[in-house]
C-alpha positions as CSV (number, residue, x, y, z in Angstrom):
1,X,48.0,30.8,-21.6
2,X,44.4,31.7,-23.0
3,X,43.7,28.5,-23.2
4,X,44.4,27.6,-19.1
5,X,42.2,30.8,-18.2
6,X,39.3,29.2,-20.0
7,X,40.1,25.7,-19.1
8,X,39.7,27.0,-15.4
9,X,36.9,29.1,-16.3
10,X,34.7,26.5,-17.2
11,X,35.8,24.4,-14.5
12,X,34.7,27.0,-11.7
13,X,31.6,27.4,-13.4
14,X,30.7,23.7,-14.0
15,X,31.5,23.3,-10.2
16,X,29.2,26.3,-9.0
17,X,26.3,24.0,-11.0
18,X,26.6,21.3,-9.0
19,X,24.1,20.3,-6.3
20,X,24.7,22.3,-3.1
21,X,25.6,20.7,0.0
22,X,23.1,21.2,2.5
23,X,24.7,19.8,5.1
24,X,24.4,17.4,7.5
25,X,21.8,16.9,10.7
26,X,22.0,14.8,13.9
27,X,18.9,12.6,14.6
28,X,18.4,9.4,16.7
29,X,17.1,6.1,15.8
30,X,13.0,6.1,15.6
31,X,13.0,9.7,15.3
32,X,10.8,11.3,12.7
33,X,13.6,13.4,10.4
34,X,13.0,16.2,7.6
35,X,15.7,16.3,4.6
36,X,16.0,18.2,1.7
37,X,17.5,16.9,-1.6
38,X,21.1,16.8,-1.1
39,X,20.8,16.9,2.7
40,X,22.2,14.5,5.1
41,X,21.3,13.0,8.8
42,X,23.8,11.2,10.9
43,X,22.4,8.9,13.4
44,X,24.8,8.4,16.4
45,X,24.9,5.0,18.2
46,X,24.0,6.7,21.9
47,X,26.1,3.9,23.0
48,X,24.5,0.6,21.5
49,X,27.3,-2.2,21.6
50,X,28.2,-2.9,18.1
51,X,26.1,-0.1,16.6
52,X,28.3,2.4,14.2
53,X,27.1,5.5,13.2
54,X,24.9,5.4,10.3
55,X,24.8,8.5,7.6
56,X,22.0,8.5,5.6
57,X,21.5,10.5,2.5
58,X,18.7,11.6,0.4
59,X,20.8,11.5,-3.1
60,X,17.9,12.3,-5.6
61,X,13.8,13.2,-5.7
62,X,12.1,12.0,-8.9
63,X,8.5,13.2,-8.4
64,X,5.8,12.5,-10.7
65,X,2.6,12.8,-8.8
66,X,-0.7,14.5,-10.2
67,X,0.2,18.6,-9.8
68,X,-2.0,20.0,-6.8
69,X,-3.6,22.4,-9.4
70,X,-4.4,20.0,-11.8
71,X,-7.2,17.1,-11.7
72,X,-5.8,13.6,-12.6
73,X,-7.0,10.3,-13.3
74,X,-4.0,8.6,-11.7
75,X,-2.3,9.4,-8.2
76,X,1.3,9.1,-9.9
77,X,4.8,8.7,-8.4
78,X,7.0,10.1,-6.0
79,X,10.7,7.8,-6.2
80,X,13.8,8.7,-3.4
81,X,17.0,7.5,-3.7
82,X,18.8,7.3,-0.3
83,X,22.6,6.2,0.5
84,X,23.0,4.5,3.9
85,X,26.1,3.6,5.4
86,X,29.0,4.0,8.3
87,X,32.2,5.9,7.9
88,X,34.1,2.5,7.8
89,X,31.3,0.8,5.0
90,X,30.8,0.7,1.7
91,X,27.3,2.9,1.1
92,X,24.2,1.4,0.2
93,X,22.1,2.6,-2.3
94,X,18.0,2.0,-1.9
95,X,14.9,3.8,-4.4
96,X,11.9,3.7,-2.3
97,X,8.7,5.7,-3.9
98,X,5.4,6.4,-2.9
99,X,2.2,6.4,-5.3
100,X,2.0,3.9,-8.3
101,X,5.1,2.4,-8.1
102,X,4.5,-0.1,-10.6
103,X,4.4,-2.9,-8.8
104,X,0.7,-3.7,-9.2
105,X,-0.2,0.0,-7.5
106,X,1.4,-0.6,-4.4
107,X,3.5,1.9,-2.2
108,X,7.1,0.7,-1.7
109,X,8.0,3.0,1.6
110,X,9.4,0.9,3.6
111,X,12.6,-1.4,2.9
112,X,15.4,-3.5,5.4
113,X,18.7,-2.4,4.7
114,X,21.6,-4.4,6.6
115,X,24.6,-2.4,7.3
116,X,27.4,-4.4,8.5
117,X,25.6,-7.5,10.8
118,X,22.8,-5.1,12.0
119,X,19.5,-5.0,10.2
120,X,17.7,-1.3,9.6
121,X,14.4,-0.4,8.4
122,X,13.9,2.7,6.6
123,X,10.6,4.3,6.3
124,X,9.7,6.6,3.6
125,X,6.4,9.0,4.9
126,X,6.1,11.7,3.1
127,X,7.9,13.9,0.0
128,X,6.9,17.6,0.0
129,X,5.8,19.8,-1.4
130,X,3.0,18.5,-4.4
131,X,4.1,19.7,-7.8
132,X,2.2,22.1,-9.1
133,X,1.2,22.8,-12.8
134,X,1.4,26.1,-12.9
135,X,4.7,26.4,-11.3
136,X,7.4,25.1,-14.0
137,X,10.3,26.1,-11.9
138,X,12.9,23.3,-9.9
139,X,11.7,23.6,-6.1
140,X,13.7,21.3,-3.7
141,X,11.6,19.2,-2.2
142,X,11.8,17.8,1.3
143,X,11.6,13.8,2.6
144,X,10.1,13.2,5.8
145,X,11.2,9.7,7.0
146,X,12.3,7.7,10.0
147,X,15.6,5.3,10.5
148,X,14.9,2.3,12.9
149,X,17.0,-0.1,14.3
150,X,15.5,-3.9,14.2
């Protein structure tokens, strides 16, 4: 019996760890969107033949840039991982970073994802806010970018 107490104990507690859901917003095609880590935007077709709607999700911020209190040599990184998909689709997963992305110093913001027969480009603008040095503790950080339809 003690044993199933702290079998469901730990359970509870290793589910109250795990990332909150934040959610999910409504946005339109083209529109500029805000979401935190964790946070989803549902784009509704608004009536486009043969156009689903599209949930995308900001899965994971990886952020390596140069701390806004600190002076660095080097700009650094910012990578976001995004899932993209309809409700009847398997989910795509994309990285898209800004900074030195290692790819000779370019910026990799932008990318084509085809869901189903219909191409989309994301675009990644901004990832906020700057890490700071003197501030060791986790913040969320929040990704500005838009959904288009090509």
């Amino acid at each position: 019996m003690k044993n199933v107490i702290l079998i469901s104990a730990f359970l509870c507690l290793l589910l109250a760890c795990s990332k909150e859901d934040l959610g999910t917003v409504s946005a339109y095609l083209g529109q500029e969107i805000k979401l935190k880590e964790g946070q989803s935007a549902l784009y509704n077709s608004n009536g486009s033949e043969g156009a689903p709607a599209i949930k995308l999700k900001v899965e994971e911020v990886r952020d390596s840039r140069c701390p806004s209190d600190v002076v660095c040599i080097t700009y650094g990184s910012v990578e976001v991982k995004l899932s993209l998909g309809t409700m009847d689709s398997s989910y795509r997963n994309i990285t898209m970073c800004l900074g030195d992305c290692g790819k000779g110093g370019q910026w990799v913001d932008e990318a084509v994802v085809p869901i189903g027969a219909i191409p989309y480009k994301v675009r990644l603008l901004d990832v906020t806010p700057l890490p700071k040095h003197s501030d060791q503790k986790r913040v969320t950080k929040e990704v500005q970018l838009v959904l288009e339809r090509l």
